[in-house]
NUDRENNU-500852 format. One line per 4 residues: for each residue x, y, z of N, C-alpha, C, O. Coordinates in pm, 1 decimal. Atoms other than C-alpha are relative to their C-alpha. Example, Ala and Ser with C-alpha at 12.3 -4.5 7.8 and 13.67 -1.06 7.14 Angstrom:
// residues 2
89.0:-119.0:0.0:1230.0:-450.0:780.0:90.0:120.0:0.0:193.6:118.1:66.5; -82.0:-119.0:-6.0:1367.0:-106.0:714.0:-77.0:109.0:73.0:-26.1:219.8:89.9
//
This chain:
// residues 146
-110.6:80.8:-43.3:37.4:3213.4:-1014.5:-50.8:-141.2:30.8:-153.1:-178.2:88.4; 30.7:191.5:-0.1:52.4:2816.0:-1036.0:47.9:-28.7:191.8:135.4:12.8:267.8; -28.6:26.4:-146.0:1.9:2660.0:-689.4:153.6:-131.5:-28.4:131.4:-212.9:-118.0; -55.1:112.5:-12.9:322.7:2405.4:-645.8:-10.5:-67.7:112.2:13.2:-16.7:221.7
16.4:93.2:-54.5:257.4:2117.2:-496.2:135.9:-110.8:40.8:233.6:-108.2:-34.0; -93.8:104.1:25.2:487.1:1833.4:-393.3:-21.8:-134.8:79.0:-125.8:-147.5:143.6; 59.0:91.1:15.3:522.9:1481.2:-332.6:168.3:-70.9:87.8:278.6:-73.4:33.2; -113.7:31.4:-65.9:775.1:1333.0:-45.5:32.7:-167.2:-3.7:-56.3:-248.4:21.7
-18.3:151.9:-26.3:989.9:965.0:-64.0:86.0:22.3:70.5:147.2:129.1:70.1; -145.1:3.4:-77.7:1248.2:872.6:172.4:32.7:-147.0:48.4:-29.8:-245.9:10.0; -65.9:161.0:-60.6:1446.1:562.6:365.2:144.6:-4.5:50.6:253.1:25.7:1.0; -142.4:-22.9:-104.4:1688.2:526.1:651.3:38.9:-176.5:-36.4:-39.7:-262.5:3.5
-50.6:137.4:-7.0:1870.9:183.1:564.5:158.9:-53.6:21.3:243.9:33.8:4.1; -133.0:36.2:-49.8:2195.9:1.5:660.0:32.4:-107.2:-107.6:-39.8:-206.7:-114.3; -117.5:108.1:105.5:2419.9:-202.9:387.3:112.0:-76.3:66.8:189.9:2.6:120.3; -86.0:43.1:-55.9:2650.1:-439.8:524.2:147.3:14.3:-74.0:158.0:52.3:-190.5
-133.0:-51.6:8.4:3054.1:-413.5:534.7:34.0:-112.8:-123.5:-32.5:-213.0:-149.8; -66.7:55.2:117.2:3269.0:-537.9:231.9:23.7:-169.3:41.5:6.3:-250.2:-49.7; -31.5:130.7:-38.1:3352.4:-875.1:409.7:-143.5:-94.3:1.3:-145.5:-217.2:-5.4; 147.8:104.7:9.2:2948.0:-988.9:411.8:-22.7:-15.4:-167.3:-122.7:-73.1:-209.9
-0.9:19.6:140.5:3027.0:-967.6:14.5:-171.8:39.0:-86.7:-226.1:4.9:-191.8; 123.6:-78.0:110.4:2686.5:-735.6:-29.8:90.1:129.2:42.8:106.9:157.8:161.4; -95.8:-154.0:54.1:2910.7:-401.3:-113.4:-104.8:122.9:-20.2:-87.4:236.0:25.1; 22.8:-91.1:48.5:2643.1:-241.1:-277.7:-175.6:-67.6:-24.0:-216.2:-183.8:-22.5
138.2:13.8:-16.3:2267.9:-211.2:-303.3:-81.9:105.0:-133.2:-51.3:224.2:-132.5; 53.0:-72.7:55.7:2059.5:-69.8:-571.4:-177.7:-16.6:-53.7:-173.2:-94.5:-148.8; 63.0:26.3:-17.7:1718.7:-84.2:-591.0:-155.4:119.9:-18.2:-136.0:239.5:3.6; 81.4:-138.6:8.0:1370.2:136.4:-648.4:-118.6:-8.7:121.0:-223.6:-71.9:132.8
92.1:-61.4:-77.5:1235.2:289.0:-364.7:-127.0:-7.0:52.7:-175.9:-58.0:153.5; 133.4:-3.2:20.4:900.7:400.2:-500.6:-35.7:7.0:-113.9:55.0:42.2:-189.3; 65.7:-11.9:119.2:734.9:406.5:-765.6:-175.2:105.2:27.3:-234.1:80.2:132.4; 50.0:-112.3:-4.3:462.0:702.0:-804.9:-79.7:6.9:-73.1:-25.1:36.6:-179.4
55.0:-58.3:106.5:162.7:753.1:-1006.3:-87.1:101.4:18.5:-179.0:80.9:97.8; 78.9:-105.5:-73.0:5.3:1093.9:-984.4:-142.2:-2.1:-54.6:-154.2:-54.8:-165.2; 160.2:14.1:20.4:-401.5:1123.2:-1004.4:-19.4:71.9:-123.9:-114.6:36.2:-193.3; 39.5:-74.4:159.5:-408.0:1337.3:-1316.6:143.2:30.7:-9.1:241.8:-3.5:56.1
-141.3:-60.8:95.8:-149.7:1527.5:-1554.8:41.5:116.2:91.4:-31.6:206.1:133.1; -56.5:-102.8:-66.2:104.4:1724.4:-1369.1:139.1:47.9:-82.7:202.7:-18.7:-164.3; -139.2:-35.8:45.5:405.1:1923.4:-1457.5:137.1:10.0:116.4:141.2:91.6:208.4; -67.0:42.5:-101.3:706.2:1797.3:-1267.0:143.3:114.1:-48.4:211.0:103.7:-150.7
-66.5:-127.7:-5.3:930.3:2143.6:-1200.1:77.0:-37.0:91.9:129.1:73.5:106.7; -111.8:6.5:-60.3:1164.1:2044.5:-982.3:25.8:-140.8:113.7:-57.7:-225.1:146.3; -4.2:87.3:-128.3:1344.7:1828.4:-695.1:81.8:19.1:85.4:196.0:59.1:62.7; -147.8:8.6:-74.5:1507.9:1801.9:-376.3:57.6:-125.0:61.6:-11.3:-205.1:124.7
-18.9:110.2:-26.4:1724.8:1552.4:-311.0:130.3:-14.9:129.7:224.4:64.0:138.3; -65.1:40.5:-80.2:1904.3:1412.4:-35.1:96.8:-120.7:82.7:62.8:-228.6:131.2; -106.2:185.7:-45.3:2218.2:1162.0:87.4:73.4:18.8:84.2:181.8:68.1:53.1; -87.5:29.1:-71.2:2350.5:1119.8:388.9:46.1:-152.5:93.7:4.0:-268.2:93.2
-56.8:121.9:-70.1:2532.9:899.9:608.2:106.0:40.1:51.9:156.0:138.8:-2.1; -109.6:-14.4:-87.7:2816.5:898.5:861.5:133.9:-6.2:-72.2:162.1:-105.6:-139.1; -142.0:-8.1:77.7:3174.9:1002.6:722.9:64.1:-100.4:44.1:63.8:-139.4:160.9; -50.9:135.9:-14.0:3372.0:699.7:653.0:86.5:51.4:-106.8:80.3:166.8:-149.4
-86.3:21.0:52.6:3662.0:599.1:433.7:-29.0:34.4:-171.8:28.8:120.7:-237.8; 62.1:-15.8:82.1:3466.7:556.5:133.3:-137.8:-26.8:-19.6:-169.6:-132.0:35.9; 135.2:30.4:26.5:3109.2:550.4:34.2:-73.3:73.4:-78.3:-44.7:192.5:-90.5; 36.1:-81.3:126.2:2883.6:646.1:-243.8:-135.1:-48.7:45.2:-162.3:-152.2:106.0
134.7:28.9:-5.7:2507.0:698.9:-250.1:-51.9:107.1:-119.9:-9.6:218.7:-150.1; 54.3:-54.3:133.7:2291.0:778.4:-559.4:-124.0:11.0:45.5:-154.7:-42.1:152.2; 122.4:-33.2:0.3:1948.1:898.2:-593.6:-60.7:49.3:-137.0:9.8:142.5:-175.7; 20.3:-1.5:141.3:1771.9:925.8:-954.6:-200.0:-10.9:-10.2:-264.8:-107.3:30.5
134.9:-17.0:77.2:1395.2:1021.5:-1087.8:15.8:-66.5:-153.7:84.0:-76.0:-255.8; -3.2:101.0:191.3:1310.5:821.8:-1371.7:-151.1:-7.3:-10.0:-235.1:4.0:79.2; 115.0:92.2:45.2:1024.6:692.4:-1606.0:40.2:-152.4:-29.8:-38.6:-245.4:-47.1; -47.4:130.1:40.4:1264.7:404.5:-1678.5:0.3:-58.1:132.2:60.4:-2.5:224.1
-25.6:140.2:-100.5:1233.6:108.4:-1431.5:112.6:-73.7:-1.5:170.6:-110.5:100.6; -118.8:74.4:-32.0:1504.9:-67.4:-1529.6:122.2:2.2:112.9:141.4:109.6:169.8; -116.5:12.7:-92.2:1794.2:-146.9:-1303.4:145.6:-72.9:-54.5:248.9:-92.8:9.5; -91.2:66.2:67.5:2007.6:-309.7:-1530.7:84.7:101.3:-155.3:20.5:178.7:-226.4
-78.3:85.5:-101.1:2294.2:-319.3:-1599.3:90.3:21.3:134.3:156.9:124.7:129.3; -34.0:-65.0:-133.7:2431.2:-294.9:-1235.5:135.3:27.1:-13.5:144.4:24.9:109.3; -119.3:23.3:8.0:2773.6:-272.8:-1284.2:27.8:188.2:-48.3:-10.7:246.7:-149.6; 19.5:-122.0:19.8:2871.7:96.7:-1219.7:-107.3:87.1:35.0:-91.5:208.4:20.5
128.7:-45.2:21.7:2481.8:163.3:-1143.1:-30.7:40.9:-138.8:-112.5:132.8:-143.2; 34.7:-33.8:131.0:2448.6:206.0:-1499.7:-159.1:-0.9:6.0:-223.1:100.2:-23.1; 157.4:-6.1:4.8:2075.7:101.0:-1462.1:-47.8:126.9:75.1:-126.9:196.5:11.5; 30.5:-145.9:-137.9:2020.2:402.0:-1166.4:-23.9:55.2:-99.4:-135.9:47.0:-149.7
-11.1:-115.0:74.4:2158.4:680.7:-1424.1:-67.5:-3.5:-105.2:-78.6:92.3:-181.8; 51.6:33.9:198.4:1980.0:518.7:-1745.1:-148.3:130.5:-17.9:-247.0:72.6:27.5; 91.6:5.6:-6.2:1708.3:755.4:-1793.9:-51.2:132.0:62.0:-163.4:169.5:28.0; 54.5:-79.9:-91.6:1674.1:1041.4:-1552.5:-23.1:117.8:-21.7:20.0:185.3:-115.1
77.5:-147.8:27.0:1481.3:1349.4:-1488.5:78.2:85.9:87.5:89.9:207.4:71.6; -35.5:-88.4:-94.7:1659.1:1440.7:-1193.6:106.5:-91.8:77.9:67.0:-205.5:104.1; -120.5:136.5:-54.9:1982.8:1238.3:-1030.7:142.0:86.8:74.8:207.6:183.8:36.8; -108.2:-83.8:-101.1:2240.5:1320.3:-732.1:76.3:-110.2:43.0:12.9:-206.5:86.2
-79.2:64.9:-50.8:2552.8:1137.7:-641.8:82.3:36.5:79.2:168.7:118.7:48.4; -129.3:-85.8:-111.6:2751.9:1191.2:-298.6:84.8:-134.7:4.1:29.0:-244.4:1.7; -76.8:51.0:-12.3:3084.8:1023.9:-274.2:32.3:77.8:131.3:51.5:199.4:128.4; -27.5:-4.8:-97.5:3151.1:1025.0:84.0:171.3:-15.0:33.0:209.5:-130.8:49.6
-149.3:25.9:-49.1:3530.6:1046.0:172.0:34.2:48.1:88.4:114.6:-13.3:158.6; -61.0:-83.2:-98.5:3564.2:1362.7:413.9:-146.5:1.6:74.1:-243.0:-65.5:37.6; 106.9:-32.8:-62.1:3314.1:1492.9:668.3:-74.0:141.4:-110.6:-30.7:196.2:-211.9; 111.2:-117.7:121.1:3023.4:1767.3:503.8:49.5:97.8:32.7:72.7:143.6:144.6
-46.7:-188.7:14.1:3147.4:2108.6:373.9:-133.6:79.2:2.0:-122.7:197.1:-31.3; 124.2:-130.2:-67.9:2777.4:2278.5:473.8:-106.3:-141.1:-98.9:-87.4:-249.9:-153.3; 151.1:36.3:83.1:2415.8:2191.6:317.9:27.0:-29.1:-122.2:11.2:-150.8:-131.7; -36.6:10.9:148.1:2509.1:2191.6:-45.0:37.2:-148.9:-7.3:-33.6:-218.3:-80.1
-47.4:105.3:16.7:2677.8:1889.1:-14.5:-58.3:-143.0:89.3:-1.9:-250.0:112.1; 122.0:130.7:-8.9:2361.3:1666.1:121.3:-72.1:34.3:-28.4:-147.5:-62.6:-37.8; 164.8:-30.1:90.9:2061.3:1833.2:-34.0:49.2:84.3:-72.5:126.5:168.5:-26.7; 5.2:-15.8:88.8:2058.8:1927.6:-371.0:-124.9:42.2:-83.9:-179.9:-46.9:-148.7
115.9:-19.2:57.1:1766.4:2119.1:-517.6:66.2:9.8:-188.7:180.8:13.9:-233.5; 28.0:5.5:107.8:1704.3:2123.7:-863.4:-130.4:2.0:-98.7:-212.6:-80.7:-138.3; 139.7:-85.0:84.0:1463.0:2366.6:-1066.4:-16.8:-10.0:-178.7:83.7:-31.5:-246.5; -18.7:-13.4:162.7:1375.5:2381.7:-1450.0:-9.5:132.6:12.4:-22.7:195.5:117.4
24.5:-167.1:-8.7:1351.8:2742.2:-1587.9:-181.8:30.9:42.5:-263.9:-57.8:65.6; 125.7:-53.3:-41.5:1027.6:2921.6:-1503.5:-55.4:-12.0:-149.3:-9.6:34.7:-253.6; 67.1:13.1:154.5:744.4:2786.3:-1773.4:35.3:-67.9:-39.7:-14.1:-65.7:-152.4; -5.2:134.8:-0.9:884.2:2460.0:-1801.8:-4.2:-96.3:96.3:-7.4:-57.5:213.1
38.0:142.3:-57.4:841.3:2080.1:-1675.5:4.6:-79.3:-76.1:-2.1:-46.8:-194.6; 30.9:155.1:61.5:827.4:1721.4:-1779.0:-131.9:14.7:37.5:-164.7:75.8:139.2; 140.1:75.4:2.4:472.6:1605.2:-1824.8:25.0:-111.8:48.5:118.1:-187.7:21.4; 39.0:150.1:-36.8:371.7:1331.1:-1663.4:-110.3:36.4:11.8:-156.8:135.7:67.6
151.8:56.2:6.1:19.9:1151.5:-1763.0:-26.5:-51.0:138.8:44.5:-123.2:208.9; 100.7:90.9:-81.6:-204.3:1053.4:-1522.3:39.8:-165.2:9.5:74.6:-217.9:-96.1; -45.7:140.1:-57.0:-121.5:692.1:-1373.1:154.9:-1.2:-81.4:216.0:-107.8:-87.6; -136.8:93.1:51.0:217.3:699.7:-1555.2:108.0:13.0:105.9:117.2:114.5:174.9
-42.8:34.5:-143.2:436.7:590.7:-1295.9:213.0:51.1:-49.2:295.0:29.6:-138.4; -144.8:-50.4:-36.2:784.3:759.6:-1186.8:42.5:-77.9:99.3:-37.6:-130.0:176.8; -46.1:97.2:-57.0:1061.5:560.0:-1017.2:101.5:95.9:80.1:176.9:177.1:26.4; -92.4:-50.7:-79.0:1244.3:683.9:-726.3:116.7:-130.7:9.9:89.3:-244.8:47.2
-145.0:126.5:-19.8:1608.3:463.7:-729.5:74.3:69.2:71.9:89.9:191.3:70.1; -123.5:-46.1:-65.0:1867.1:479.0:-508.9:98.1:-133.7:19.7:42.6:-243.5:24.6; -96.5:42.6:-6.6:2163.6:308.4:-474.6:117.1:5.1:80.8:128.5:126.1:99.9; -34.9:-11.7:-115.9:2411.4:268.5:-217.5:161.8:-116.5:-6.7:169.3:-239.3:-10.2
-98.5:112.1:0.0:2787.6:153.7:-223.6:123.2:4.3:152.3:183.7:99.5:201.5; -97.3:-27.7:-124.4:3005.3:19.7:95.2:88.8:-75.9:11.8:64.1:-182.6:68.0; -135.6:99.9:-3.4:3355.6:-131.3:65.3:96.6:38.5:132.6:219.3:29.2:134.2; -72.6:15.8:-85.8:3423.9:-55.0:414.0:-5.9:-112.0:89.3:-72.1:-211.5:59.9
-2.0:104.7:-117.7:3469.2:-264.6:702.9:-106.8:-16.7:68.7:-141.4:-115.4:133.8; 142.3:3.7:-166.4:3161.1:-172.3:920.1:-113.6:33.8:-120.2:-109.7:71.9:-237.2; 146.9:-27.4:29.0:2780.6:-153.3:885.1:-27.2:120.7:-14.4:-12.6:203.0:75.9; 60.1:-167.7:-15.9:2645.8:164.7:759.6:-133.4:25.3:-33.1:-208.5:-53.6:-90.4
155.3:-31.9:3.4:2325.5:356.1:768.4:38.2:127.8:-101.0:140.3:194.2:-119.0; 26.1:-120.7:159.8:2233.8:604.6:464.1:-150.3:-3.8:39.6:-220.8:-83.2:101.9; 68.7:-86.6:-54.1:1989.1:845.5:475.4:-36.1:17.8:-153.3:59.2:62.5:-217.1; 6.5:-66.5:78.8:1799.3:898.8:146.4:-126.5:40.9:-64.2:-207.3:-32.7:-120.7
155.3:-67.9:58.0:1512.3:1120.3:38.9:-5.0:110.2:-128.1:76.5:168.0:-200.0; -7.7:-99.8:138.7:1369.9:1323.3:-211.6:-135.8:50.1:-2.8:-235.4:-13.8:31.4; 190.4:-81.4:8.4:1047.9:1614.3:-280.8:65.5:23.1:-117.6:175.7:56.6:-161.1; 8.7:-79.6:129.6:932.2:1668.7:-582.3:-129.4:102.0:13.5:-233.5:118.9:76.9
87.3:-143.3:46.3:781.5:1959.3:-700.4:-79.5:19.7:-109.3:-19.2:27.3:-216.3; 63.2:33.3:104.1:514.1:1956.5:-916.4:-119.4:106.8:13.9:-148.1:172.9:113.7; 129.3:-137.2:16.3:187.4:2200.1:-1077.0:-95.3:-104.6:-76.9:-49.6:-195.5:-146.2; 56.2:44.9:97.5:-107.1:2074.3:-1230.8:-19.6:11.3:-83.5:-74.6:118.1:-110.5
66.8:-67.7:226.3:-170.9:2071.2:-1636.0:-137.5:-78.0:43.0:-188.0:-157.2:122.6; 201.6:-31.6:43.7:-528.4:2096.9:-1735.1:8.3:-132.3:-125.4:-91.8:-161.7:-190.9
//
């Protein structure tokens, strides 16, 4: 049996209200390069923030860097290995609906080379009135290839 390993990002940040005319934030995290070749088997991901009117927060594994074009987060989704979007409108119906795991089948993975670098993005939209704080992390899960 393969040992799995994993590999934690996260970030508590606040976006200002629709009237400071920044709405929305998108942006990468981290960026990641692992010491040798691993096989990347899974992730968990996580978005919260205080129930409000409306609000959306993304979270996305990539090899693509890009961020463009923003409009929609199109750049976020371009690309991904692994990607979770909560639209905030009501208060949380249990766990499910802020962490999100996500496994491949047993005996698969993405490869990732040695120094090649993975992009944690997240993204973050607030067309309400007030200041909000978002909550967003993510483990990955990973084995080593030989």
């Amino acid at each position: 049996m393969k040992q799995v390993l994993y590999k934690n990002f996260h970030i508590i940040e606040d976006i200002l209200p629709a009237k400071s005319g920044e709405t929305q934030k998108m942006f990468i995290l981290d960026a990641w390069k692992p010491p040798q070749n691993i096989w990347l088997v899974g992730c968990a991901i996580g978005l919260l923030c205080f129930k409000s009117d409306h609000f959306e927060i993304y979270l996305a594994v990539s090899k693509n860097p890009e961020l463009s074009p923003k409009e929609f987060f199109v750049g976020l989704k371009r690309d991904w290995l692994f990607y979770q979007q909560r639209d905030v409108y009501t208060f949380s119906t249990g766990i499910n609906d802020l962490v999100s795991y996500h496994f491949l089948p047993e005996g698969c993975g993405f490869l990732i080379k040695r120094d090649e670098p993975l992009y944690i993005k997240v993204g973050a939209l607030n067309p309400t009135r007030k200041r909000m704080k978002y909550d967003a992390f993510c483990n990955l899960y990973y084995t080593l290839a030989k």
